[in-house]
ZAMAR-499837 format. One record per residue (C-alpha): residue in three letters; x, y, z; residue number from 1. Coordinates in steps of 0.1 Angstrom, whole numbers, plus 5000, padded with zeros to 4 digits. Layout:
["ala",[X,Y,Z],NUM]
...
***
This chain:
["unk",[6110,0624,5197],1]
["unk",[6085,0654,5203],2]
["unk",[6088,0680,5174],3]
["unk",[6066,0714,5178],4]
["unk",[6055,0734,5148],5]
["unk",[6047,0769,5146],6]
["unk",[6015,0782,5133],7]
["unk",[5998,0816,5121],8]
["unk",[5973,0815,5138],9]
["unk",[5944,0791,5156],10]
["unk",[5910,0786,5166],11]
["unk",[5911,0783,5209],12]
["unk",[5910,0750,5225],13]
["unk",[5934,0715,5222],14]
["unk",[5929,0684,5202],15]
["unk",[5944,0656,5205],16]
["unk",[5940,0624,5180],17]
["unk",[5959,0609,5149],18]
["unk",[5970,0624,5119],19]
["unk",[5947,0620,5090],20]
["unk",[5958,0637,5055],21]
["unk",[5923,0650,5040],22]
["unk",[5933,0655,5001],23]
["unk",[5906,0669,4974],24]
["unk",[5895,0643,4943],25]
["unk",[5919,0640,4917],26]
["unk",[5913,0671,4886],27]
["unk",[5889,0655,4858],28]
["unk",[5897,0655,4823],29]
["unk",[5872,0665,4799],30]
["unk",[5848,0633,4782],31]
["unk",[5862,0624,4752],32]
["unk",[5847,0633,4716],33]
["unk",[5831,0662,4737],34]
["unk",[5818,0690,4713],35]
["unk",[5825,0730,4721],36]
["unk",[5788,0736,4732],37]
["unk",[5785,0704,4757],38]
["unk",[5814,0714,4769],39]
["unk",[5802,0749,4780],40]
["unk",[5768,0734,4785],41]
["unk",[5787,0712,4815],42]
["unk",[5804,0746,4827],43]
["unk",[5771,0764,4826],44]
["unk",[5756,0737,4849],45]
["unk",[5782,0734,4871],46]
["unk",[5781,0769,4875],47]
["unk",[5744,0765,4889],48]
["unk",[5753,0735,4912],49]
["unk",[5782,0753,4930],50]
["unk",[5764,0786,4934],51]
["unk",[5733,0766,4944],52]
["unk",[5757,0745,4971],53]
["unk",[5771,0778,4981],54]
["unk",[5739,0792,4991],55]
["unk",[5724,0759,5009],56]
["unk",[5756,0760,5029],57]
["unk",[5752,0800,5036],58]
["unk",[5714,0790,5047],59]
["unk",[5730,0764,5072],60]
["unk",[5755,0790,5091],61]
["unk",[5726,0814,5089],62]
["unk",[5702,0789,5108],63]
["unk",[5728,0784,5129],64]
["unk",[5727,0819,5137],65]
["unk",[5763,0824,5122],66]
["unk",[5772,0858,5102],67]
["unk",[5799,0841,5086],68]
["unk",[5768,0831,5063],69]
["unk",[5776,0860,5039],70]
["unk",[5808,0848,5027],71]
["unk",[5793,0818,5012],72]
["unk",[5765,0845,4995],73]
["unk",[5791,0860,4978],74]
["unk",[5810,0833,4967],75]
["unk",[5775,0820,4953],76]
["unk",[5776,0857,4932],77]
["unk",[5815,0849,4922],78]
["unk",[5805,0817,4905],79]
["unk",[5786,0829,4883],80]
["unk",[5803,0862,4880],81]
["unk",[5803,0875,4839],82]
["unk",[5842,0877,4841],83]
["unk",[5844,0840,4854],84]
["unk",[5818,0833,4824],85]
["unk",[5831,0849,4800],86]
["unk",[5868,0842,4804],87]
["unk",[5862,0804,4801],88]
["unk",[5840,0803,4774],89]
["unk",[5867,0823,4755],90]
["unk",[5894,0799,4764],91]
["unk",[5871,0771,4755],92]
["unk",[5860,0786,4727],93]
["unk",[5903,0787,4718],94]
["unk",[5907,0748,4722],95]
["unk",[5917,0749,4763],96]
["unk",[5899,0718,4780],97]
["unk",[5876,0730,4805],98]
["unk",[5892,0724,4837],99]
["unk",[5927,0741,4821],100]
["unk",[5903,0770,4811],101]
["unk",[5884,0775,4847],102]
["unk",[5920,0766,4866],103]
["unk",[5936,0799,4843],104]
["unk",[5906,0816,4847],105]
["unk",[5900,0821,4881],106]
["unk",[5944,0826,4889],107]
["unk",[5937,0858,4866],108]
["unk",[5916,0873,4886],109]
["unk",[5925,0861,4918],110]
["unk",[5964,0873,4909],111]
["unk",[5944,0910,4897],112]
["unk",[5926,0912,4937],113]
["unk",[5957,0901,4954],114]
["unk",[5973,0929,4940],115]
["unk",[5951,0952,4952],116]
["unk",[5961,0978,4982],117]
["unk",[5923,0978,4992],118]
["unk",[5921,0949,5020],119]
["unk",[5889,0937,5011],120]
["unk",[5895,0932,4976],121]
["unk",[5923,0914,4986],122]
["unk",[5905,0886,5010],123]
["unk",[5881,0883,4977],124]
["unk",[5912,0865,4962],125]
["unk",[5910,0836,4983],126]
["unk",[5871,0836,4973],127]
["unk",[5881,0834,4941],128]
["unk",[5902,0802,4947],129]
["unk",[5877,0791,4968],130]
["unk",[5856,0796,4940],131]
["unk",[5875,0777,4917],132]
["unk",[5880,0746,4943],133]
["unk",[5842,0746,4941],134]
["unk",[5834,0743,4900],135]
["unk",[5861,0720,4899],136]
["unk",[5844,0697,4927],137]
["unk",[5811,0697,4909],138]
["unk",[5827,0688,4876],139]
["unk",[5845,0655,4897],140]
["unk",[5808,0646,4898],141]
["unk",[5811,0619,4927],142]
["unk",[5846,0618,4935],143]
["unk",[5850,0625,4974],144]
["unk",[5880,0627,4996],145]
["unk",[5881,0594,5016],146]
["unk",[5855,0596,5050],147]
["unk",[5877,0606,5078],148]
["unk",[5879,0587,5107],149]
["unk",[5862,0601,5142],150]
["unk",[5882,0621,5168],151]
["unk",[5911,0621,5140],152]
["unk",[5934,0659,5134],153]
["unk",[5929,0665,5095],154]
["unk",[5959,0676,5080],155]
["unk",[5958,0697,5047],156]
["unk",[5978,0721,5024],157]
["unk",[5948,0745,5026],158]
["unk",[5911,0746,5036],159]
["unk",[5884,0765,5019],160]
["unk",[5856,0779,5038],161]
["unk",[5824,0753,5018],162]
["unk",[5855,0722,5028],163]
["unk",[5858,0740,5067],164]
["unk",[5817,0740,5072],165]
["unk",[5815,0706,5056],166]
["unk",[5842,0686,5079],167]
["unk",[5820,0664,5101],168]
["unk",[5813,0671,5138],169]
["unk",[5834,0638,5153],170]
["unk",[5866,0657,5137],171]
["unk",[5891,0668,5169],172]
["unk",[5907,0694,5150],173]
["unk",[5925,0706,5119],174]
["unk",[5961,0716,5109],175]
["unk",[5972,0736,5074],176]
["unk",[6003,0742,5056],177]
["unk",[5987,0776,5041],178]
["unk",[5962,0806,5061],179]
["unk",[5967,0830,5078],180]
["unk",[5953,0844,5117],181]
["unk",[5926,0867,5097],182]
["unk",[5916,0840,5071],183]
["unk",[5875,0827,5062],184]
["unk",[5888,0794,5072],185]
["unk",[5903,0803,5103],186]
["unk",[5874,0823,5115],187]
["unk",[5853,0800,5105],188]
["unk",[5865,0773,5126],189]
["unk",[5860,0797,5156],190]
["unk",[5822,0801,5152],191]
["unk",[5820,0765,5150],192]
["unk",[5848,0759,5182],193]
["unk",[5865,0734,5163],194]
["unk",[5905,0738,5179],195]
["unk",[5926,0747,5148],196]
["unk",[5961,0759,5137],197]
["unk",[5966,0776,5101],198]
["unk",[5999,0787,5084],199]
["unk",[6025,0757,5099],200]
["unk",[6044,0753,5063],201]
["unk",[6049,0726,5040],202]
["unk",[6068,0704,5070],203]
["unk",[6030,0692,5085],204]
["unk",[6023,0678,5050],205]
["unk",[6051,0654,5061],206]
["unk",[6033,0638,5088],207]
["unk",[6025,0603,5089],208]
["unk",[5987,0594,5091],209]
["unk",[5984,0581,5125],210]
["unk",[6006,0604,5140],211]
["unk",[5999,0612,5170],212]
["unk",[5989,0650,5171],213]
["unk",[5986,0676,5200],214]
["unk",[5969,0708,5184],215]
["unk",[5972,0737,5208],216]
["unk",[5948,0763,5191],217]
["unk",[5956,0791,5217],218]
["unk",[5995,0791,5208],219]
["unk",[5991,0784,5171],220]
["unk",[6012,0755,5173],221]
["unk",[6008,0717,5168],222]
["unk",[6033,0687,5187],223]
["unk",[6040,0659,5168],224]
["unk",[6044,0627,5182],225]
["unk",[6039,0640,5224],226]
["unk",[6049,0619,5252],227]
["unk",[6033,0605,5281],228]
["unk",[6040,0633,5304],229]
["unk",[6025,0658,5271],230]
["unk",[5994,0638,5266],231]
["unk",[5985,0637,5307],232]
["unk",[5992,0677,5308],233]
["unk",[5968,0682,5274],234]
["unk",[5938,0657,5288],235]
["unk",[5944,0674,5325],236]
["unk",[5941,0711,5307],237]
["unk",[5911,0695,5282],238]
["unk",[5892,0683,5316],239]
["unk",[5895,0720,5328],240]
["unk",[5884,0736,5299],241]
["unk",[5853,0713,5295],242]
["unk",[5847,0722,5334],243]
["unk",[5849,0756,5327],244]
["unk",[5820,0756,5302],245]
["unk",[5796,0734,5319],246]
["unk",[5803,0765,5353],247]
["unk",[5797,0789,5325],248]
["unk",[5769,0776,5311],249]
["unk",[5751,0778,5347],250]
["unk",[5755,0813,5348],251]
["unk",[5736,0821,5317],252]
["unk",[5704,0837,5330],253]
["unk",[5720,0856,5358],254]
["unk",[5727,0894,5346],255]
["unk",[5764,0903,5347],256]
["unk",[5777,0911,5378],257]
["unk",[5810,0919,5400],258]
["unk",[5821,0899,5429],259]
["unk",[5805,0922,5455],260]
["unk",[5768,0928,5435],261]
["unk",[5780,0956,5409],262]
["unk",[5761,0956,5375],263]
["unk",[5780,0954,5348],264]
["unk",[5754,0944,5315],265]
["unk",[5764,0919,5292],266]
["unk",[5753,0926,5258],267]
["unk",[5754,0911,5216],268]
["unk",[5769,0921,5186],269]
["unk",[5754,0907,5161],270]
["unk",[5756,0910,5121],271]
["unk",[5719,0896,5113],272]
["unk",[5686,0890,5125],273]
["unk",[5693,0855,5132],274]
["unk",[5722,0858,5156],275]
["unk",[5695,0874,5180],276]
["unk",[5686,0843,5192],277]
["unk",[5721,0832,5189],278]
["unk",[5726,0858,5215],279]
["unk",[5697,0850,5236],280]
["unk",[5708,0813,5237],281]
["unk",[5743,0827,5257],282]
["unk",[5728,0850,5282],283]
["unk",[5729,0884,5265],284]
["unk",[5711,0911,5280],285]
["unk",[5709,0933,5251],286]
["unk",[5719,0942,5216],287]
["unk",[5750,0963,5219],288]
["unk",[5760,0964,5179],289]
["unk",[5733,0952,5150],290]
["unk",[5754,0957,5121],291]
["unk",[5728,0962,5088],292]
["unk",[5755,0963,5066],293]
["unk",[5742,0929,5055],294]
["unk",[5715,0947,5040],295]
["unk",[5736,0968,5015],296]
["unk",[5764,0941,5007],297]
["unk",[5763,0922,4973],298]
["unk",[5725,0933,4957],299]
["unk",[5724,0955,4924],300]
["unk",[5701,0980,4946],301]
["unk",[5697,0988,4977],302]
["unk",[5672,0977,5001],303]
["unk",[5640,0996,5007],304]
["unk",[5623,1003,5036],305]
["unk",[5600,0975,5041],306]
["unk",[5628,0954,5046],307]
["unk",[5647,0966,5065],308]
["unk",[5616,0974,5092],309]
["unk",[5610,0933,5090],310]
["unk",[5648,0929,5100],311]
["unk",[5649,0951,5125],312]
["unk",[5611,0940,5144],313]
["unk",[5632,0905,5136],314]
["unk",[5657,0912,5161],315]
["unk",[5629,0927,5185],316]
["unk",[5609,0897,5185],317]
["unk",[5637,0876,5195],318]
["unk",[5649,0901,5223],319]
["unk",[5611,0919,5234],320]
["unk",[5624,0930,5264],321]
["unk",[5661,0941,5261],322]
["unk",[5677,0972,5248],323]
["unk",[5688,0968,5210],324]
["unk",[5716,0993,5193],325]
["unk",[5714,0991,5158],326]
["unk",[5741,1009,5136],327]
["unk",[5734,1025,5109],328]
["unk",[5746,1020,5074],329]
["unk",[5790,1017,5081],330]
["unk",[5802,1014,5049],331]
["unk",[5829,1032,5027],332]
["unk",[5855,1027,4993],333]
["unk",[5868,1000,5006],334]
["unk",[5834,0978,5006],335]
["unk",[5818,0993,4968],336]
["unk",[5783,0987,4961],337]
["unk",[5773,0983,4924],338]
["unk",[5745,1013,4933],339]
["unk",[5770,1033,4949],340]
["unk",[5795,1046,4938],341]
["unk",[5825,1057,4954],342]
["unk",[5855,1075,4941],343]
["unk",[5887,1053,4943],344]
["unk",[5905,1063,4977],345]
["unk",[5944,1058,4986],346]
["unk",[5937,1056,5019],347]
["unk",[5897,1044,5023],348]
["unk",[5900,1047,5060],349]
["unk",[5907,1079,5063],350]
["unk",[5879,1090,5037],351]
["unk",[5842,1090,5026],352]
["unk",[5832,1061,5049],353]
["unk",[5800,1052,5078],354]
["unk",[5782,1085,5081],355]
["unk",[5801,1109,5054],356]
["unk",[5785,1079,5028],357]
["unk",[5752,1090,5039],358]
["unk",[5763,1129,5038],359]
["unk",[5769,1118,5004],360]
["unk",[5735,1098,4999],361]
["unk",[5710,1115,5023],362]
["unk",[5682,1097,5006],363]
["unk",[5700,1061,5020],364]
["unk",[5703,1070,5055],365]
["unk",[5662,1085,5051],366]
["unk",[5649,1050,5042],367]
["unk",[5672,1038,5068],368]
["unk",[5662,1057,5098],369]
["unk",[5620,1059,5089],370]
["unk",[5623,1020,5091],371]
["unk",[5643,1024,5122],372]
["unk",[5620,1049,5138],373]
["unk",[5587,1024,5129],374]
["unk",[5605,0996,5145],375]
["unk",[5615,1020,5175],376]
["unk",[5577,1016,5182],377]
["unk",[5577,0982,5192],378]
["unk",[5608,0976,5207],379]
["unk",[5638,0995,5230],380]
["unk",[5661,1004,5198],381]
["unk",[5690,1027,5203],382]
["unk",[5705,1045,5168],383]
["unk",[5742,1044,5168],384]
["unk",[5763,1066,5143],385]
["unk",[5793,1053,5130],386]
["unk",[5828,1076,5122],387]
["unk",[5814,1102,5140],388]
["unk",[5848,1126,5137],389]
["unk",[5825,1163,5149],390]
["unk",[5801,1176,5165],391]
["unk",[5784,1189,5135],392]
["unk",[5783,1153,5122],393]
["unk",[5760,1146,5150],394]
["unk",[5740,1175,5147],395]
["unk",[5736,1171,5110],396]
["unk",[5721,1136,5116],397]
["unk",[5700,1146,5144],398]
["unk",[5682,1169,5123],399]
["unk",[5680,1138,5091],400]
["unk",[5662,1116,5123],401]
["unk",[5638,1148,5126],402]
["unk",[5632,1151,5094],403]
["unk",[5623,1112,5092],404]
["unk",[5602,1115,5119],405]
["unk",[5583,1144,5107],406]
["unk",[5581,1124,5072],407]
["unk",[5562,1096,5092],408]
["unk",[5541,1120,5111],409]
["unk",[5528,1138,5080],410]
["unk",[5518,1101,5067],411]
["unk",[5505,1090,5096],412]
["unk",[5524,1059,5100],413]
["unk",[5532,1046,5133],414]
["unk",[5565,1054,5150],415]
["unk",[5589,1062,5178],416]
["unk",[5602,1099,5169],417]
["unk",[5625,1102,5195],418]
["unk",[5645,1072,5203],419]
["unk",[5682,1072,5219],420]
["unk",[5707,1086,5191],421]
["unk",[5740,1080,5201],422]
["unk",[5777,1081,5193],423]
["unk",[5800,1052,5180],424]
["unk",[5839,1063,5200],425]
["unk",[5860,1049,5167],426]
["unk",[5883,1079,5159],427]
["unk",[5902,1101,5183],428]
["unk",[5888,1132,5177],429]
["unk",[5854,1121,5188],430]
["unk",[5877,1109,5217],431]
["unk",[5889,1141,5224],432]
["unk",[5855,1158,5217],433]
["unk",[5835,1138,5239],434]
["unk",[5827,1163,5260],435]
["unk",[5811,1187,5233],436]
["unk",[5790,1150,5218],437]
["unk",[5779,1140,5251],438]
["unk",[5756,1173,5247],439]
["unk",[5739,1161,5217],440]
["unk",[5744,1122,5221],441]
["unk",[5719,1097,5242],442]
["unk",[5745,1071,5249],443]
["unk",[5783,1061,5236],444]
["unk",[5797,1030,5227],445]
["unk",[5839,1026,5218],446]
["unk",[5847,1014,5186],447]
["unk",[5881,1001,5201],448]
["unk",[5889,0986,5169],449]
["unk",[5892,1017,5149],450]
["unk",[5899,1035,5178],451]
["unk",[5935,1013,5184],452]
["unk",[5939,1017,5145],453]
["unk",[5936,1052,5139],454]
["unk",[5951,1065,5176],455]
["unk",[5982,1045,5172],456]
["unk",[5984,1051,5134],457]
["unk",[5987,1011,5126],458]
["unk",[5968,0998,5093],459]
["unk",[5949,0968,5116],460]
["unk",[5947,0946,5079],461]
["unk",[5985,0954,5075],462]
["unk",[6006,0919,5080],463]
["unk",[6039,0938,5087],464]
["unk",[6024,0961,5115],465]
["unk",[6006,0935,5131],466]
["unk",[6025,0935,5163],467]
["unk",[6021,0973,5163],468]
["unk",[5983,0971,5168],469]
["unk",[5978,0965,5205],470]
["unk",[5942,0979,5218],471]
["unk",[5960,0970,5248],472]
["unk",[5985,1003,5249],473]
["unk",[5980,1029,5269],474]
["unk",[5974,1051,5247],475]
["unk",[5942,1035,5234],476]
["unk",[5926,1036,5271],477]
["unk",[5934,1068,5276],478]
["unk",[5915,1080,5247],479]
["unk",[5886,1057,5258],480]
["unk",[5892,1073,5297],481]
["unk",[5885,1103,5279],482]
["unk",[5850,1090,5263],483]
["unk",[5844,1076,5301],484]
["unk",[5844,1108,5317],485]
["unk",[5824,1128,5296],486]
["unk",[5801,1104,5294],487]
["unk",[5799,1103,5335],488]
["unk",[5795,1138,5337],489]
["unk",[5772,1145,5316],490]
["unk",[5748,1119,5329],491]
["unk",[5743,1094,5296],492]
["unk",[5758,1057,5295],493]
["unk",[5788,1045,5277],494]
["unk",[5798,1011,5264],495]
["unk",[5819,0992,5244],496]
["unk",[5812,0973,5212],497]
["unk",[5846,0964,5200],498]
["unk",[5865,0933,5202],499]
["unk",[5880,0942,5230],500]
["unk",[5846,0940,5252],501]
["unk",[5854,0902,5243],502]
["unk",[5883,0897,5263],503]
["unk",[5879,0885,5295],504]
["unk",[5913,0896,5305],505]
["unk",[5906,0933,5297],506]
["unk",[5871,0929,5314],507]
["unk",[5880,0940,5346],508]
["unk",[5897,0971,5336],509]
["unk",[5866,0977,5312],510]
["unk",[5849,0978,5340],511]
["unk",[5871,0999,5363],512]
["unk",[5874,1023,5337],513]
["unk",[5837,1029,5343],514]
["unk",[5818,1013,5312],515]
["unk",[5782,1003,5319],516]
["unk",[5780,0980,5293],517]
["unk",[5805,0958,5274],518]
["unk",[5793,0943,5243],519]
["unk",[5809,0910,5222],520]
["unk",[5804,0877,5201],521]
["unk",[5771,0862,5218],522]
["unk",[5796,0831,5224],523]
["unk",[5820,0852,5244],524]
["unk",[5794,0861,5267],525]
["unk",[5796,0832,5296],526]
["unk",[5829,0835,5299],527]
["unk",[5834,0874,5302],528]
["unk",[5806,0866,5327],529]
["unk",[5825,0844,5350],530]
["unk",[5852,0863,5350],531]
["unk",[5839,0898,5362],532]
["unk",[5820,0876,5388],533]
["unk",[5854,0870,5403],534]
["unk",[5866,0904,5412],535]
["unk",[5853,0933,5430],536]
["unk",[5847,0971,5418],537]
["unk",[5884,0980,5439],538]
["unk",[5902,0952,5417],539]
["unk",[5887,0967,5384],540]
["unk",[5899,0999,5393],541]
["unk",[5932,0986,5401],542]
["unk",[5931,0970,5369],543]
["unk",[5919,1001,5352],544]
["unk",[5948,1018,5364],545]
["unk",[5971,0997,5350],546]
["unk",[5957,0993,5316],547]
["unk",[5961,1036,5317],548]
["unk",[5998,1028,5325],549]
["unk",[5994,1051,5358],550]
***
């Protein structure tokens, strides 16, 4: 008899295929007759091997045009980290064998993050048992969970990201007992469209291998065991899926479009150089977010201007010919740099965070914007400002891009001085001020992330409030109908650059609302694209209406 579990979360799409229980190699004891020093001489080189794994696997999501590359950069820096070090080689130093040592270890500190109120401190717990999972596999030497078999469903109690990258292609689809909807592992299966579900409990470790497994990635849930009349609905819905792509994939060089000729443009966000052509690939027309945080995250110092002028030209000589917004530094307490730091914050949202951080550290957003303004002269970039809350925030950086500029002139180094500085829409008050920004600003583009968090007071990272946060409400568009109509009247264009542009149900009232861009996840693109193709500008401003609850 059919039995349906209930996941967390899940990666879109359905697999079907047998059960196949993917356990790691058994814990090694340490060699006996082993001395103190071989034995941290083995821990110092596994240390090497896993970070040096950790980064060939970041290399392979970065060729791959995947920004989920950083995490494994960072768990590369966790590996080695001096606390990791010098926490083992205490306990080993005290008698502890080496695995008992790196196992106590790394719970310490991951019990320490998870503790944490700060959100991303928290998701650095699981790095740290990912961490763990990974010095541990090195030290098993050649011990390797058994090959699984193609087009099987691997079962598991948990996934880490390196074990998620490194499932092979012919795999159907996955199933965990741990995770959660916002989860590395999760996410990860998404960039590589592999149909997952995360979070089912301890009862889908009790699967038989061979089971016969229906994964619905969609619903979050998995069927165990489906019938005849389950199986023909899953291939029939499989068949239409695949059909879909291959009718989306025929549209990728035709510019974004309503039913009856309206342009809508169909842009990229994009968190490194490398996405660009990631982007390209799916029929973007532009760049609508190129996030540099990547620059600033997990380095001792920060990056000068000769770098980041080589990223940026980067991302111009994959897209010569398209429009590219590039954010500037968006960081705050909640992300700490080791050359930057911030006071401790109860509430990091609400505080020093995107442009008050470079109110704070002028001379950061100067490098920033001279390499911007050099790369402006060989491509169409756009500046975007993040947490834009006044309009004295915008005038304050209008005059740091003038002062830039007039920094480059004096040196007589090539340059764009004026290119478009606009507005990121992330907090209501620019919302409700758009009327006095649009004065200043070149363009706007809706945050609607922040923008859902902070207008319907709902911690987005908080588990208990996650039903609460719905860009969807009414409330949210009418704080972006707001942002619409000052941008219409006073002539500049407006987009969006939140996840919501992604959504090809909320595409139409996008659209209707009167956005002239929408910008998403390059691999979103075909499918937004298709379905704007199937109404007309009176449908999306039906469907405008409706999302205004009018």
């Amino acid at each position: 008899m059919s039995k349906v579990l209930q996941g967390a979360g899940g990666a879109a799409g359905l697999a079907l295929g047998p059960a196949f229980h993917w356990r790691r190699a058994a814990v090694t004891v340490d060699p006996p007759g082993e001395t103190t020093e071989m034995t941290l001489a083995r821990f110092r080189k596994a240390q090497h091997q896993a970070a040096a794994r950790l980064r060939a696997l970041a290399e392979r999501q970065r060729a791959a045009g995947l920004r989920e590359a950083d995490l494994f950069d960072a768990q590369a820096l966790l590996v080695e980290d001096d606390t990791l070090t010098d926490g083992v080689t205490a306990l080993v130093l005290e008698g502890q064998s080496l695995t008992a040592a790196i196992q106590t270890v790394v719970a310490q500190m991951q019990a320490v993050l998870a503790d944490l109120d700060d959100p991303y401190l928290r998701e650095r717990a699981a790095d740290m048992a990912a961490v763990g999972v990974e010095l541990l596999r090195v030290l098993a030497g050649d011990s390797s969970p058994a090959p699984i078999p193609p087009g099987a469903i691997v079962l598991a109690d948990d996934l880490t990201p390196a074990e998620t990258v490194d499932l092979p292609n012919h795999v159907a689809g996955f199933a965990t007992a741990g995770g959660g909807p916002t989860g590395h592992t999760i996410i990860l299966a998404r960039a590589r469209g592999v149909p997952a579900v995360v979070g089912l409990g301890e009862s889908i470790l009790h699967v038989s291998d061979g089971s016969l497994l229906l994964i619905d990635g969609d619903a979050a849930t998995v069927l165990i065991d489906p019938d005849d009349a389950d199986v023909q609905v899953a291939q029939e819905r499989m068949a239409t899926l695949h059909a879909a792509r291959h009718r989306q994939a025929a549209l990728r060089d035709q510019p974004g479009r309503l039913r009856d000729g309206r342009p809508v443009a169909l842009w990229a966000n994009i968190g490194r150089p490398a996405e660009a052509r990631l982007a390209r690939e799916h029929g973007a027309e532009g760049i609508g977010l190129f996030r540099t945080e990547f620059l600033f995250l997990d380095r001792d110092a920060p990056p000068d201007e000769e770098e980041q002028y080589a990223a940026y030209r980067a991302v111009i000589a994959e897209l010569p010919d398209c429009p590219i917004v590039i954010r500037t530094l968006d960081i705050g307490g909640d992300k700490p740099l080791p050359y930057l730091p911030l006071v401790p914050e109860a509430n990091p949202f609400l505080g020093v965070r995107g442009l008050r951080v470079c109110m704070q550290r002028p001379d950061l957003l100067q490098t920033q914007l001279r390499a911007l303004l050099r790369a402006a002269a060989h491509g169409d970039i756009w500046i975007m400002l993040p947490m834009v809350a006044t309009l004295a925030d915008l005038v304050w950086a209008r005059e740091q891009l003038r002062q830039a500029a007039q920094e480059l002139a004096s040196a007589g180094i090539d340059h764009r001085p004026d290119p478009p500085l606009g507005v990121m829409i992330e907090t209501p008050a620019a919302a409700v001020m758009a009327d006095q920004l649009a004065r200043e600003a070149a363009f706007f583009s809706i945050g609607s992330n922040d923008l859902a968090q902070y207008t319907l007071a709902v911690d987005r990272g908080h588990p208990a409030l996650a039903a609460r946060y719905q860009a969807s409400d009414p409330a949210v568009w009418r704080m972006m109908d707001l942002a619409v109509r000052a941008a219409q009247q006073a002539g500049i264009p407006i987009g969006i650059c939140g996840e919501l542009g992604g959504d090809p149900a909320a595409a139409p009232a996008l659209v209707g609302l009167g956005l002239n861009e929408l910008s998403m996840s390059p691999a979103l693109i075909p499918a937004v694209k298709e379905r704007l193709a199937q109404i007309t500008w009176a449908e999306a401003q039906e469907a405008a209406a409706r999302a205004l609850g009018r």
